[in-house]
C-alpha positions as CSV (number, residue, x, y, z in Angstrom):
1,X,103.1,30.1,176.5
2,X,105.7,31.6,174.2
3,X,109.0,29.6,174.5
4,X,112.1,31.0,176.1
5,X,115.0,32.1,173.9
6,X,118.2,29.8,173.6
7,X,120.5,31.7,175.1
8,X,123.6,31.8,173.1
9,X,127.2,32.7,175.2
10,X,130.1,34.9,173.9
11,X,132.0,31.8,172.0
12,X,129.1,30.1,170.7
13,X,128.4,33.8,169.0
14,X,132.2,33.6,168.3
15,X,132.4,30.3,166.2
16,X,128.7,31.0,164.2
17,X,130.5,34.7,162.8
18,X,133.5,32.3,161.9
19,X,131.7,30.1,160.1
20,X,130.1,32.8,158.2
21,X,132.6,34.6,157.5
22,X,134.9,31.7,155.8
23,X,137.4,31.7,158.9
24,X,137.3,28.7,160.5
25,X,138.5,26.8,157.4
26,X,139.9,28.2,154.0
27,X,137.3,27.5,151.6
28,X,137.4,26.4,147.9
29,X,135.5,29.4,146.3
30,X,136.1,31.8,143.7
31,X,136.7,35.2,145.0
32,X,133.1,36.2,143.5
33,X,131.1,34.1,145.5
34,X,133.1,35.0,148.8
35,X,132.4,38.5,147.7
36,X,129.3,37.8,147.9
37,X,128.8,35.8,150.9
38,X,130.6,38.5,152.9
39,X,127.9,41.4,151.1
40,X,131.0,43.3,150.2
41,X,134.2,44.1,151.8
42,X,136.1,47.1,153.2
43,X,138.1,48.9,151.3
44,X,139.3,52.0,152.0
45,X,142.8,51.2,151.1
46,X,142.5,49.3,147.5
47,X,144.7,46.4,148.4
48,X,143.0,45.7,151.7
49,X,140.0,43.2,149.8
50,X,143.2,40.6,148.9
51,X,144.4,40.0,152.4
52,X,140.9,39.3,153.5
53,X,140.5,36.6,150.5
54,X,143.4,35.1,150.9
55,X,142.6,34.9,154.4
56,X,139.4,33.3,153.7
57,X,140.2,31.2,150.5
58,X,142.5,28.2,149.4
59,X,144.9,28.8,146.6
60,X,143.4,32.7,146.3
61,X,145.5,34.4,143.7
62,X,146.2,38.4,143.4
63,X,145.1,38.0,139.8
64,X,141.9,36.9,140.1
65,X,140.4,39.8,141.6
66,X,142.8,42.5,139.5
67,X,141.1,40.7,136.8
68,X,137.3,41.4,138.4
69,X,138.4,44.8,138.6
70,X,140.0,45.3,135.2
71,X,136.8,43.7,133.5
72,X,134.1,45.7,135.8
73,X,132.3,42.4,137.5
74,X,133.9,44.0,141.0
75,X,133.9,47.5,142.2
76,X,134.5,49.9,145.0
77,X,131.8,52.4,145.9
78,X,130.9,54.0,148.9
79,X,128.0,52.1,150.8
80,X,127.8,51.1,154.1
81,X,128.2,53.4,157.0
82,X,129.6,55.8,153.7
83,X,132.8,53.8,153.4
84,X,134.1,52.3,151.0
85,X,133.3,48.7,150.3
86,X,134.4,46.1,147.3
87,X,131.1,44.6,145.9
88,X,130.6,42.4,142.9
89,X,128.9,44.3,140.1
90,X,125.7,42.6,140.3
91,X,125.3,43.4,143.4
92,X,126.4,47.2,142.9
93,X,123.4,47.8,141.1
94,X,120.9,46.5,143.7
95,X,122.9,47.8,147.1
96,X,124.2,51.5,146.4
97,X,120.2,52.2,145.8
98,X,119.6,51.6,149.7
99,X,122.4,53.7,150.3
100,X,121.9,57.0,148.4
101,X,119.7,59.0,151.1
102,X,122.3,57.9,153.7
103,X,124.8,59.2,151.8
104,X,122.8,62.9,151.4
105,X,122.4,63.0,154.8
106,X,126.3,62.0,155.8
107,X,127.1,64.5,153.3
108,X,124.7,67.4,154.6
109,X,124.9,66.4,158.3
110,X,128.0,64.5,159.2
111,X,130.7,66.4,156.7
112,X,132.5,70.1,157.0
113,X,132.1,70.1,153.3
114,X,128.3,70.0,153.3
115,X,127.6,72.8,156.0
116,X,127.7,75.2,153.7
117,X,126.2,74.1,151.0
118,X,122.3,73.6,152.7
119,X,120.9,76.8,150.9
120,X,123.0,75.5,147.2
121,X,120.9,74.6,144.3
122,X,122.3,70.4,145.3
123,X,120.0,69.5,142.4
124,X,121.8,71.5,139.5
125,X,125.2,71.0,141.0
126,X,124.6,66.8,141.5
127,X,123.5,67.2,137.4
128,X,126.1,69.2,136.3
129,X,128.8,66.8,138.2
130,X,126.7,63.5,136.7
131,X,127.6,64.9,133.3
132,X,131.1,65.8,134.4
133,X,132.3,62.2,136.1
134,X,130.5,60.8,133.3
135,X,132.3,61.8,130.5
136,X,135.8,60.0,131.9
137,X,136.7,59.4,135.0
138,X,138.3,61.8,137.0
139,X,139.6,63.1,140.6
140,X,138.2,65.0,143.2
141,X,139.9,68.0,142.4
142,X,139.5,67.7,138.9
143,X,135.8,67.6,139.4
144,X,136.4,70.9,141.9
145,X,137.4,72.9,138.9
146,X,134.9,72.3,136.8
147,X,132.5,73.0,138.9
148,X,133.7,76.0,139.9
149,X,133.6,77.5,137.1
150,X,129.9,76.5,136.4
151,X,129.3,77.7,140.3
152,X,131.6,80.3,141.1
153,X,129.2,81.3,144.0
154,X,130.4,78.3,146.0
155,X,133.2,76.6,146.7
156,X,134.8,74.1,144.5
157,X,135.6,71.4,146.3
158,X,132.7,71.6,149.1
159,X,130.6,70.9,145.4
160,X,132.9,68.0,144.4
161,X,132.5,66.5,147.8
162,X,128.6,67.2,147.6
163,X,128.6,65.1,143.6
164,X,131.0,62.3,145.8
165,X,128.2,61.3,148.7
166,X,125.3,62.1,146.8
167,X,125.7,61.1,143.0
168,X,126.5,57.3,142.4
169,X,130.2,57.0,140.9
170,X,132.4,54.1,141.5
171,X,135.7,54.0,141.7
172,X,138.3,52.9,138.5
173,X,141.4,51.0,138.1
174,X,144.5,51.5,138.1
175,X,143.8,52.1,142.0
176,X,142.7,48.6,143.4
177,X,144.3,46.4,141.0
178,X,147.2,44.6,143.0
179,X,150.8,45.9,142.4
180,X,149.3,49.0,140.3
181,X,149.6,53.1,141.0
182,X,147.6,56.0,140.0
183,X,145.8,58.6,141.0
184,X,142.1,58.0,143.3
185,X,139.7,58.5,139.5
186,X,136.2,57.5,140.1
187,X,133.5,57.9,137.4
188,X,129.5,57.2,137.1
189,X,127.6,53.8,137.1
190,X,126.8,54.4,133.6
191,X,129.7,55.2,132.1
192,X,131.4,52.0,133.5
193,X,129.0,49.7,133.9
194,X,126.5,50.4,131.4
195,X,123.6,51.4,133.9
196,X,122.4,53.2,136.5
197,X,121.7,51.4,139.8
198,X,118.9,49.8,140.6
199,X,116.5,48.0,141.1
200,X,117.2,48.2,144.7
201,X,117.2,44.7,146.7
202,X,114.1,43.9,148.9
203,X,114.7,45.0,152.6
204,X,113.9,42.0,154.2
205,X,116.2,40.2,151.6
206,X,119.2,42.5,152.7
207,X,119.0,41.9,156.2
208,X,119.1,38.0,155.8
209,X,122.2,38.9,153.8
210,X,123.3,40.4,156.5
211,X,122.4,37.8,159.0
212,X,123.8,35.0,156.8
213,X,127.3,36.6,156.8
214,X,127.1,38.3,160.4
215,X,124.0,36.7,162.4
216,X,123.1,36.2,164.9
217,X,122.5,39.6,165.2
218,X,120.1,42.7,166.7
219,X,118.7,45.0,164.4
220,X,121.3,47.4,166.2
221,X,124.1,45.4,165.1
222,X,122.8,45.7,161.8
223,X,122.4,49.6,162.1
224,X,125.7,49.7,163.3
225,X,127.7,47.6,160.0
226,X,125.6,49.4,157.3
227,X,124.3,53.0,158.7
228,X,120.0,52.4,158.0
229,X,117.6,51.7,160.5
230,X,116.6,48.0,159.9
231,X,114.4,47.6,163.2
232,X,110.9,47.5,161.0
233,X,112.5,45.0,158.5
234,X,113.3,42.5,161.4
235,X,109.8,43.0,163.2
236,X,108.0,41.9,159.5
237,X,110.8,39.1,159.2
238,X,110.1,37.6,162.3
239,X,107.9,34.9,162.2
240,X,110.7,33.5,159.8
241,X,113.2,33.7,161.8
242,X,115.1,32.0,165.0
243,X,115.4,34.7,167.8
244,X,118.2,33.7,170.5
245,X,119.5,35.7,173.6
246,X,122.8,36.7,174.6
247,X,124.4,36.4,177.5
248,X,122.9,40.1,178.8
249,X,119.8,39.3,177.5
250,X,119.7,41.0,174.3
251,X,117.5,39.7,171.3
252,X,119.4,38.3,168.3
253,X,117.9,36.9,165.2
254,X,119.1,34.5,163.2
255,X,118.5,32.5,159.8
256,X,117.0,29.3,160.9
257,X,119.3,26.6,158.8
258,X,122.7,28.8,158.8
259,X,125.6,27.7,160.5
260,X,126.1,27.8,164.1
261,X,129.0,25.6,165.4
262,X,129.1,24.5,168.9
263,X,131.8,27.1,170.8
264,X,133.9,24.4,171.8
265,X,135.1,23.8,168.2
266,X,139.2,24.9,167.5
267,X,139.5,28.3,165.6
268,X,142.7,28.6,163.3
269,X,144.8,31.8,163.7
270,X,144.3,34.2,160.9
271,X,145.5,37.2,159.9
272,X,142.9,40.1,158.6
273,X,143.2,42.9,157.3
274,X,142.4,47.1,158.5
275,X,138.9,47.9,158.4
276,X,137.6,44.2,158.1
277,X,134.0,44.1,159.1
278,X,134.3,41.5,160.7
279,X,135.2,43.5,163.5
280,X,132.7,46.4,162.4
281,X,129.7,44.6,162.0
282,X,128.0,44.7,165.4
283,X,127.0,47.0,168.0
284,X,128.4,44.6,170.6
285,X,131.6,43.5,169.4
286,X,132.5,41.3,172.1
287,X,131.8,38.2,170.2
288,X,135.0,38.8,168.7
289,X,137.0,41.9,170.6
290,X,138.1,41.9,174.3
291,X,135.0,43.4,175.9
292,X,135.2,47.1,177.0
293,X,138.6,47.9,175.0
294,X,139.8,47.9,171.5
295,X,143.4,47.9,172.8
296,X,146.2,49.0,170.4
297,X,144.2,48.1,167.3
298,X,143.0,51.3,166.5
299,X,145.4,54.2,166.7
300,X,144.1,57.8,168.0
301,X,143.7,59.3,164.5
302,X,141.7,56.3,164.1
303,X,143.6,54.4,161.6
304,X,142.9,50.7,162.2
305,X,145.7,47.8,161.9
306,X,145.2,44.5,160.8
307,X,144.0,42.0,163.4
308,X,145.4,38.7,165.0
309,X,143.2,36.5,165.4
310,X,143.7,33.1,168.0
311,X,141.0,31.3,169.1
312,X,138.5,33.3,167.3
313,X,139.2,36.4,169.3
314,X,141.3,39.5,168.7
315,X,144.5,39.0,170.4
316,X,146.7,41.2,168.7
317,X,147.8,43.5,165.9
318,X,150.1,43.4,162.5
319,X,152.0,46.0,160.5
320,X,153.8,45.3,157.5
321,X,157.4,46.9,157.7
322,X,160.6,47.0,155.4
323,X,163.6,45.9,158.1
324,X,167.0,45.8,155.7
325,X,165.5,44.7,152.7
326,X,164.0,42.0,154.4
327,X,159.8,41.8,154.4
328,X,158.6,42.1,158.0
329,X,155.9,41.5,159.5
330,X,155.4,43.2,163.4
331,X,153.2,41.3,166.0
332,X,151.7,43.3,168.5
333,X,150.4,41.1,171.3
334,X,147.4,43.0,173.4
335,X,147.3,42.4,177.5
336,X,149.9,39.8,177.9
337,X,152.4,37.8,175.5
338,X,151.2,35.0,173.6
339,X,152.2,31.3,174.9
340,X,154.7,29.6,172.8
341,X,152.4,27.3,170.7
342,X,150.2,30.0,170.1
343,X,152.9,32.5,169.2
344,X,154.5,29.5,166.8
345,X,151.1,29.2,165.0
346,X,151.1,33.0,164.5
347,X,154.3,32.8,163.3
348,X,153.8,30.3,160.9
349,X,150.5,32.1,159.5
350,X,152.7,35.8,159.6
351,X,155.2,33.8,157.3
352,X,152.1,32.7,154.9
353,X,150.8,36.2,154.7
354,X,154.1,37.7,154.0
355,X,154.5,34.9,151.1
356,X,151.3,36.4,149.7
357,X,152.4,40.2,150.2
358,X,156.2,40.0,149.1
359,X,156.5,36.5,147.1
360,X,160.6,35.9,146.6
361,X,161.6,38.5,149.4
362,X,163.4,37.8,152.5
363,X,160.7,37.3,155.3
364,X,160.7,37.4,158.8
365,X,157.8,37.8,161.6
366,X,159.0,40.2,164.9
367,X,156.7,39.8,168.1
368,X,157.1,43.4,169.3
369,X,156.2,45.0,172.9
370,X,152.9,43.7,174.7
371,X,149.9,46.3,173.8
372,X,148.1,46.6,177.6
């Protein structure tokens, strides 16, 4: 008789995505290896990768990843889900190759610049921009114009957009270097890092990535942080794996020896950024959101804000904001206001972060109107 499933309950799924994600304690690591342990992180907006390292890591420095970035052993590329993620080089090369039918079909399917572009020659046009990005790097609309002229039958930028999702280009400095400006210049993998992608990572070893920095997890949660259908992968990986229930009965699997702390265990406040994936790595989210609402933390053009964590849950929001020359940071409690002790340690951890973001400045940490 097969035995019955621990069943695992909402904190107990809480404190084991802590654990893997660096948050219950700042960790002594370099910002490579956390990098890694997190398979990447979101990065839409260049600088968002430093508040979730320094919310992860002890004594984390802006410089060190500006210097991964300058020197090419850290990039941003569109992966999972499409988006935009921060990987370590290395591990560039053996991700984006899982990715590159998804991005086709998001390009194709899910964008209004690939509608009209089904009956285009994609294969001459994804050349011809290969051979364009590669020579230096350059924008989106730069790329528009030269294609153009090569394909005046179609439009510019639907082509550019078509060479974005479906040819592998990363993205350059001076964008995503901390405390630098320029314009959004991305170029191909072989023209900054010496090579195309590949060899693409084994399946089954990508999903206990995923479980190792995420798990216990479904093969829907899975689906749902990187945009492929895993469910085959976790069927084959079974036999090597611990399968748990939640509380509504769904199967999770998990990596037998990784870390699952007992729910009971105290949870620091932290501070994360927009877009962590932390909070978009899971089909059920309630092992870290308030269950059937995301509150104020996404806004309705669906910009996210950074997140409050207290006792491992999402209990608020944070926006950075300039209040007469002084560096503020605004607290936006969700449901109810936060007791005092708990508001104090946010407080305290608000003043850390603004430390990081505006060293020298005037700081000060405003609990604005409850979020309900």
């Amino acid at each position: 008789m097969a035995q019955r499933a621990q069943v695992l309950d909402r904190r107990s799924l809480n404190r084991a995505l802590l654990a893997r994600q660096l948050l219950l304690e700042r960790r002594i690591a370099s910002a490579v290896a956390a990098i890694e342990r997190l398979v990447g992180m979101q990065a839409q907006a260049p600088n968002l990768p430093y508040v979730g390292l320094w919310a992860r890591l002890r004594g984390f420095r802006h410089e060190e990843l500006s210097r991964l970035i300058e020197t090419r052993k850290a990039v941003r590329l569109s992966l999972m889900r499409n988006t935009i993620h921060l990987v370590t080089a290395r591990d560039a090369f053996g991700i984006k190759p899982l990715f590159m039918r998804l991005g086709e079909r998001g390009y194709l399917r899910g964008s209004p610049w690939g509608r009209d572009m089904r009956d285009a020659d994609l294969a001459s046009i994804g050349r011809a921009g290969r051979e364009i990005m590669g020579e230096k790097p350059r924008t989106v609309a730069d790329l528009a114009k030269h294609l153009a002229r090569r394909f005046p039958s179609h439009d510019g930028v639907a082509m550019a957009y078509g060479v974005r999702y479906m040819v592998p280009l990363v993205f350059t400095p001076p964008r995503g270097v901390w405390g630098a400006r320029g314009l959004v210049t991305l170029t191909t993998f072989e023209a900054w890092l010496g090579r195309p992608p590949g060899p693409a990572f084994d399946e089954e070893d990508f999903v206990a990535r995923y479980l190792g920095a995420f798990g216990p997890a479904s093969p829907a949660d899975m689906r749902a942080w990187s945009g492929l259908a895993v469910k085959p992968v976790f069927e084959r990986l079974r036999p090597r794996l611990r399968v748990f229930r939640d509380e509504e009965g769904r199967e999770l699997f998990d990596l037998p020896k990784a870390p699952r702390p007992p729910g009971e265990i105290e949870a620091p406040v932290r501070l994360l950024p927009d877009y962590d994936n932390i909070l978009l790595a899971h089909a059920d989210r309630t092992r870290i959101l308030a269950p059937g609402r995301h509150l104020g933390l996404f806004s309705s053009n669906g910009i996210m804000k950074g997140s409050v964590l207290v006792d491992g849950f999402v209990r608020g929001a944070w926006i950075p904001a300039r209040n007469d020359g002084t560096a503020t940071l605004v607290i936006t409690p969700f449901e109810k206001p936060l007791p005092k002790i708990e508001a104090r340690w946010v407080e305290e951890e608000g003043l850390r972060l603004l430390d990081f973001l505006a060293p020298g400045e005037r700081h000060e940490v405003r609990f604005g109107a409850v979020k309900s």
